[in-house]
N, C-alpha and C positions, 0 to 999 in steps of 0.2 A: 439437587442431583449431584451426587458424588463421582466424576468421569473415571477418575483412576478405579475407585475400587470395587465399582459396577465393571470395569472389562477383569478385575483382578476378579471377580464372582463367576465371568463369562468365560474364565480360564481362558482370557484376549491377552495374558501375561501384562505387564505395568507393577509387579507384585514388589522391586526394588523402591516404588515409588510412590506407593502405597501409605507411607507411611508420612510423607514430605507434610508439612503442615497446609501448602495451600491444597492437596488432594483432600484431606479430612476436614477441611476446613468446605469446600465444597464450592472453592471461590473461582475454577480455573473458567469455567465460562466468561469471567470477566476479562479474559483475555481479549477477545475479539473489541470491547470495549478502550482496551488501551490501544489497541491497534489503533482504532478510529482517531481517537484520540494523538495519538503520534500524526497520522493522515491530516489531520487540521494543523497542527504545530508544521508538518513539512510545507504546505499551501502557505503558513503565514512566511515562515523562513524565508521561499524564494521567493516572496513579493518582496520583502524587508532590505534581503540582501542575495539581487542577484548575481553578484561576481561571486558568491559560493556555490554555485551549480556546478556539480559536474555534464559534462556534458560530451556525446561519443566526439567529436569536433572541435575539441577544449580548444585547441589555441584560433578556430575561427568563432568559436564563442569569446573569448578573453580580448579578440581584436576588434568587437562592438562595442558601440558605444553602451553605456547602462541604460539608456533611452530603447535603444534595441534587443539590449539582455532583455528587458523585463518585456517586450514583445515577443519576446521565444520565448520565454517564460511562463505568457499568456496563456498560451497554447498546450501549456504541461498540466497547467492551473485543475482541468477538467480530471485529471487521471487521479489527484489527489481528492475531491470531490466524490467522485462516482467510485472509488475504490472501498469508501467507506459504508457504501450500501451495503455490499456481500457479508461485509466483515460486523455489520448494524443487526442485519439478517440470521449468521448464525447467533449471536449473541441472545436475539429476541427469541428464536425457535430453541437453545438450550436452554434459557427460564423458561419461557411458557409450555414448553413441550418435553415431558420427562422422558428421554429417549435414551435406548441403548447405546453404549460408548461409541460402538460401530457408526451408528446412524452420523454421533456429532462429529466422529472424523471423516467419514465421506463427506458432511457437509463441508468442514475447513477445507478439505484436499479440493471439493468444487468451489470454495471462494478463492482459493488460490490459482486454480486457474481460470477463473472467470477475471482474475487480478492480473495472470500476466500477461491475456488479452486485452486485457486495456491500458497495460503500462505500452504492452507493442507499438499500440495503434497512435496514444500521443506522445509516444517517444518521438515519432515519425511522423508526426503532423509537427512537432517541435525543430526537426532536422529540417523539413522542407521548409519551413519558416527561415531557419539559419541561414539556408543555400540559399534564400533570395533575399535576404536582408544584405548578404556575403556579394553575392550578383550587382547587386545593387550600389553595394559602397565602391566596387570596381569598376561599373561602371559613371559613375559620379566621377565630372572632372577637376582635377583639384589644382 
């Protein structure tokens, strides 16, 4: 399934990029594939080395110990995980299912947001984790 020049056929324009070697080459579905893949490489990243996290809270993330980073960390674990379903899913329905360009970009536009739904939710199972990890170290008498 060639995406570019199946919407360049459907007068869906793409007609500048029509020509690019991965459109003729008929490889771009493999994109959702590196995705997934980058999605495993960030899961290992923050287990490896959590004082590279950014995080909305940086300097009450940067004042945990790395016993407690990688416990907020835990919590993010899931969203790298489960993101790579959506993105597994288009990949498998543009091989297996010869579909109009339209269809595979409504599908990426619904994994994109069915992804920033779940970045939301353990962004923020990750925060509330901070504030009581944070709670916690303050209240501790030292």
């Amino acid at each position: 399934m060639n995406v570019v020049l199946s919407a360049v056929c459907m007068g869906l324009g793409g007609g500048a990029y029509a020509g690019l070697l991965p459109a003729r080459m008929g490889i771009l579905p493999l994109f959702p594939f590196l995705s997934a893949a980058l999605l495993y490489g960030g899961a290992w990243w923050i287990q490896r080395f959590p004082s590279h996290v950014s995080m909305p809270n940086q300097t009450a993330y940067d004042a945990l110990s790395e016993e407690d980073q990688q416990k907020v960390n835990a919590r993010m674990l899931p969203l790298f995980y489960w993101s790579v379903t959506p993105w597994i899913a288009c990949g498998i329905v543009s091989f297996l299912f010869p579909a109009p360009a339209v269809v595979l970009v409504v599908a990426l536009v619904l994994a994109s947001i069915a992804n920033v739904g779940m970045t939301i939710r353990f962004l923020s199972k990750a925060n509330r984790k901070l504030s009581e990890l944070q709670e916690a170290r303050q209240d501790r008498p030292r």
